[in-house]
Structure formats: C-alpha cells, structure tokens
N, C-alpha and C positions, 0 to 999 in steps of 0.2 A: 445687461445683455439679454437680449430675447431668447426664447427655446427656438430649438427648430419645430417644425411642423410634425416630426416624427415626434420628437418629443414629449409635446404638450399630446399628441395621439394615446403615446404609451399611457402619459397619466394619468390624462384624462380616462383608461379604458381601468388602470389602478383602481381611482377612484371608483369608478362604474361597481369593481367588484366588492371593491368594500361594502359599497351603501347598497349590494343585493344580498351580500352576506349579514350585514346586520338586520337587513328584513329578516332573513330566515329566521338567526337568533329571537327574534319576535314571535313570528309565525309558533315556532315552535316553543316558545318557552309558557304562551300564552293558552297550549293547547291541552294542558292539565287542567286548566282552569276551565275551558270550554266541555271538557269530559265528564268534571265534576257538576255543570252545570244540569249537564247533559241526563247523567245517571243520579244523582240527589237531589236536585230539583224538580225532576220528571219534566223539565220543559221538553218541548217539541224542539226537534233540533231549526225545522225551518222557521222556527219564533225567534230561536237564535239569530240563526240567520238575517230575520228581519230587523229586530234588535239593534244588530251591529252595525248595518248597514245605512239604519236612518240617526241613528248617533253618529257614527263617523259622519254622512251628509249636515247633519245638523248643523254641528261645530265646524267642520266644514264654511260654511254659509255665514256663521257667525263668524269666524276672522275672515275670510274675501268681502264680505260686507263693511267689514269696520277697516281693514288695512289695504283690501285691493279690489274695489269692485269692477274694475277692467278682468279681471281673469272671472266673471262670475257670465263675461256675454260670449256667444260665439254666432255664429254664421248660421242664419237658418239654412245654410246649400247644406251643411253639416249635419241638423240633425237627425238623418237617418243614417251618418254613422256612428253618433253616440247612443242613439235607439240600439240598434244591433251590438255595441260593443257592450250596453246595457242589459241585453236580455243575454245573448248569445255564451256574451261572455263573463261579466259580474255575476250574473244571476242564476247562468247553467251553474259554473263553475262551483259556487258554493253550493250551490243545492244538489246537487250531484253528488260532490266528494263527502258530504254529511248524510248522502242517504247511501251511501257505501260504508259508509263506519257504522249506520245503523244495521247493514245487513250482512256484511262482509267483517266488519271490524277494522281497528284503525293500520293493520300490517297490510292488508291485503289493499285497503285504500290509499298508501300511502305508494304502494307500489303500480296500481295501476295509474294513477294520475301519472306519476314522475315517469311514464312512457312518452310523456310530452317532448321533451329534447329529443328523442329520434323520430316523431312527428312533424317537427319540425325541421328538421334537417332533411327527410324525405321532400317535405313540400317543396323546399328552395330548390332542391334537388329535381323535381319536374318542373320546375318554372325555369330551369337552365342556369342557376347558379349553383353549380355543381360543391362540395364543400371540401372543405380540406382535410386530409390525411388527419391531423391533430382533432380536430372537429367531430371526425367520424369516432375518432377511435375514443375521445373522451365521453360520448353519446354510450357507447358498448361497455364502458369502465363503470360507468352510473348506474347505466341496469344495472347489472351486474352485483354490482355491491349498494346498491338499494336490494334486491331479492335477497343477498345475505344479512341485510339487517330487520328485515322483517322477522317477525317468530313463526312463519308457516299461517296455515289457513287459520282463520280464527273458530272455533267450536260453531258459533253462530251458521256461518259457511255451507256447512254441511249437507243444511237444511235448505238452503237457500234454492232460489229460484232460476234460469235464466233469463228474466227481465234483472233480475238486481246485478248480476255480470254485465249485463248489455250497458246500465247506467255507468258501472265501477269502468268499463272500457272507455266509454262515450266523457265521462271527467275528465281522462287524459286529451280527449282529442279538444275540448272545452277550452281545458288551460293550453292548450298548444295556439290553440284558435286566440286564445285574448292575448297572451302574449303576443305572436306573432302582430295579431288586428292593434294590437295600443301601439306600435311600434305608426301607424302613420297618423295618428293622433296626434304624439310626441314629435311631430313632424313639423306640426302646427301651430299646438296648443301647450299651455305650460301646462305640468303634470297635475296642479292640484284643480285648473281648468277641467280635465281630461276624469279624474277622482273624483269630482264634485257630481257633473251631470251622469257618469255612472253608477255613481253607489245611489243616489238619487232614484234614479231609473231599475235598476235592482232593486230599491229596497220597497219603492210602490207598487213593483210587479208581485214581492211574497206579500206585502201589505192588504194585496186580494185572493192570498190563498190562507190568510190569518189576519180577518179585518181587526182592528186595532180596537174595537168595542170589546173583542174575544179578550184581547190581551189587560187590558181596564177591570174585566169582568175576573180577573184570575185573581186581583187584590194581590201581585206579590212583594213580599215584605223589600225593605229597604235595601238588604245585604244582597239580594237579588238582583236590583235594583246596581248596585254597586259593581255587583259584578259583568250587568250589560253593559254599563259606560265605562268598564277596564277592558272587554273585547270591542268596544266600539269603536276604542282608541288607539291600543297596543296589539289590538287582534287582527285591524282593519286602518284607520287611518292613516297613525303612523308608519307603519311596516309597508302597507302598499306606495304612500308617497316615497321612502326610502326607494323603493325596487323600480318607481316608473323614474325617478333621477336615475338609478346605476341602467335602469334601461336606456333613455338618453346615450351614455357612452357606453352600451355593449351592443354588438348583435343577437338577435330576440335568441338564438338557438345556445350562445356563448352564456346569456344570464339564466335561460332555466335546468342549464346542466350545474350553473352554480348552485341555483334553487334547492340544487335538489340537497344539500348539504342538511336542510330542516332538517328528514330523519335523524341526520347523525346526531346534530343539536338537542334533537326533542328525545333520545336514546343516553346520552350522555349525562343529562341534568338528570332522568329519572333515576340514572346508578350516579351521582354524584348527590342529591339533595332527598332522594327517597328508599336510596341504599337498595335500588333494584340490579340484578346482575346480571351483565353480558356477557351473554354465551362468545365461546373463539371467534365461533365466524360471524357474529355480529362485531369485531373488532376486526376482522378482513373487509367485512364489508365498510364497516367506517373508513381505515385505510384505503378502500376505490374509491371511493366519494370525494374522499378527498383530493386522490391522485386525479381522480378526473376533474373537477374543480379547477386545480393547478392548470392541466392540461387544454382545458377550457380559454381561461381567461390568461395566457400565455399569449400576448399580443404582438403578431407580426407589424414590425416598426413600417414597413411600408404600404400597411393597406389600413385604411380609416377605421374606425373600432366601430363606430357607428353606422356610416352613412352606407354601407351597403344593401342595409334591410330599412332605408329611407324614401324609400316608392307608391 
C-alpha cells in the first residue's frame, strides 16, 4: 500500500529535519577545532576559510569524477547564478561570520547571523507569501533564546568599531540570502551539483585574498595540515550537503530556525566534554531553541514541505 501524498509530505519534511539537524551537530561540534585553529596556530581565519573550501571542492570533484560526472555539468544560462550564489553567499557568508568572531567574538557572532530566520520570513513576507502563525512565532522563540545562550558582549566588543557591527549585521542578511538563493538551485540541480561549483567559486574568490604561494610559504607542519582536511570535511562538505538534502524537503525559513539549534549543540558538548558550565539562562535559552525547532519543523499535512519556496 502506497502513503498518501500527505504522508510521504510529512516524512519527507521528518526527514528534512533530521538531515539539518545533523548538520548543525557538525557545524558545531567542529567549531572548537576551528578556534583552536584559529588561536594556536595564529592562522588567518580567511586562510581557513580558504582551506575548507578548496578541500571540500577538491574531494568534492574527486567522487563526481569517478562516480557521477553528469552532476559535475550544468547549463551555461546558469552560471551567473552559481557565480552570485558563490560569492554572495559561500563566500560573504563565511568571511563575514569569522571576521565577527575575530572582532566581536563567537556569542555575539553567533547571535547576529542566527537573525537569518526572521530575515527570511520578512522577505517571503513582501514578496506576498505572508507566513504562518507557527512560522512567525517560532522565528521570535530562536531569537530569543539564541540571545540567552550567548554570554553577553565579548571583551573584544568594546573596543570595537562600527564597520565590525555593520559586517556581524550584514552575516545574518548573507545566510538568510544563501539559504533562501540555494533553495532555486535545489530546484534544478542535485545538491552536491549546487556544493561543488560553489565552494569552488568561494574558495578561488579567498584564494585571491591569500594566494596559495602565501600559504606554501608558511611550511605548516602536517597536524596542521590534518586539521584543514577535518574542516574541509566535517566543517564544510559533509554538514553542508546534509542541510542542502534537509533543504530539499523544508522551507528555506523552517530549516534555518532549525539551524539555529548549532549554539545549543556547540554549548552543550563544551559543558559535556570540556566541563564548561551553563549559566540558568543559557539553559532557558537552549530550551527556546529548541521549542522553536519543534515549532518550526511541525508540518502542516496539507501544504507541501518544500515546494512553496520552489520559484
């Protein structure tokens, strides 16, 4: 017996949340490793950046090559929307939210990006897909307890500039912009299509703000070395192809208020595996995130999980 069309909706929208929840789990479990990188190895955080991005491409290129080189062609009428989805948004995106943790710190960066879900729910909202009650109210549950899991300004802050706010603001609109933009990619193209020529195209754009002769010339040892091809992978490949599948089956506004679950994740492991402790109201705020999450991905069985943000 077949599901009905509601059915396979709900589960497929199930699914959806899984595979953007196990990004997060990623995103953030990998982000100690990326700090550590950050602060003991004195790299440049946008070497990182670059790093990540032509290893994920790499390997990338090396299984579409050997297993599917149909997903490695696409439509020259296209690409000037993988150009844009490549700079705009691969490329702002991370450069952006690492030169907010440079200047701002990682509480205050993790809270302005994750302003994305109600960026995104405004937009659909002037374009006359007005959002739902549940929609809205889980967008307002995220803030909300994102700002309580953050620790406040970071010392850095203080000093800081208003260009470094203007960027920490401009992240959130960045991620709001490439989620929302990769939703008519995934319209088209399979996701590792879609992953390939953007991390490609982000990662040649930092490539000219850290030509690779710099990075040859730095001699860094092997463990170095080890741990650019652990974020190249688990920081960026994997985790992003997981979230553009659970993209697939959610709406762009329903999977980044999932998203936003990272902080909790990347808060949780640090008091679970580094014996750091959370304050009360970083446990109210994990509790919104999660509520909202729930609230979020809570799929009304008559309206398609997807296809609404497929235009």
């Amino acid at each position: 017996m077949q599901p009905t069309p509601s059915a396979a909706r709900v589960r497929s929208s199930m699914a959806g949340r899984w595979l953007v929840f196990a990004a997060t789990v990623l995103w953030a479990s990998t982000a100690t490793l990326a700090r550590f990188v950050f602060r003991s190895s004195r790299v440049d955080s946008f070497t990182v950046v670059e790093m990540r991005l032509l290893i994920a491409s790499a390997v990338l290129l090396v299984i579409l090559f050997t297993r599917k080189r149909s997903a490695l062609k696409i439509e020259w009428r296209d690409a000037p929307y993988f150009l844009t989805l490549g700079l705009l948004g691969v490329a702002a995106v991370q450069g952006s939210y690492y030169y907010t943790i440079s200047k701002l710190g990682v509480g205050l960066a993790i809270l302005l990006q994750y302003l994305a879900p109600a960026i995104i729910v405004a937009w659909y909202v002037l374009r006359g897909q007005p959002a739902s009650a549940r929609t809205t109210a889980s967008v307002i549950v995220a803030i909300a307890g994102t700002a309580l899991l953050v620790r406040g300004v970071h010392p850095a802050a203080s000093g800081s500039h208003p260009i470094d706010w203007a960027v920490g603001f401009a992240s959130a609109f960045f991620f709001a912009f490439y989620v929302a933009y990769s939703k008519r990619g995934l319209a088209h193209y399979r996701p590792e299509t879609v992953l390939f020529w953007t991390f490609t195209i982000a990662g040649l754009f930092w490539a000219c703000v850290t030509p690779p002769w710099r990075i040859v010339a730095a001699h860094y040892d092997g463990a170095l070395w080890a741990m650019f091809f652990t974020l190249g992978m688990f920081s960026t490949l994997v985790p992003f192809t997981l979230f553009y599948r659970g993209l697939e089956r959610m709406p762009a506004a329903e999977a980044s208020v999932v998203a936003t679950l990272e902080p909790v994740v990347a808060l949780l492991s640090a008091w679970g595996f580094l014996g750091e402790a959370l304050a009360p109201r970083q446990w109210i705020g994990a509790a919104l995130v999660l509520a909202a999450s729930v609230m979020a991905s809570a799929q009304d069985p008559a309206r398609p999980a997807a296809a609404a943000d497929r235009t």
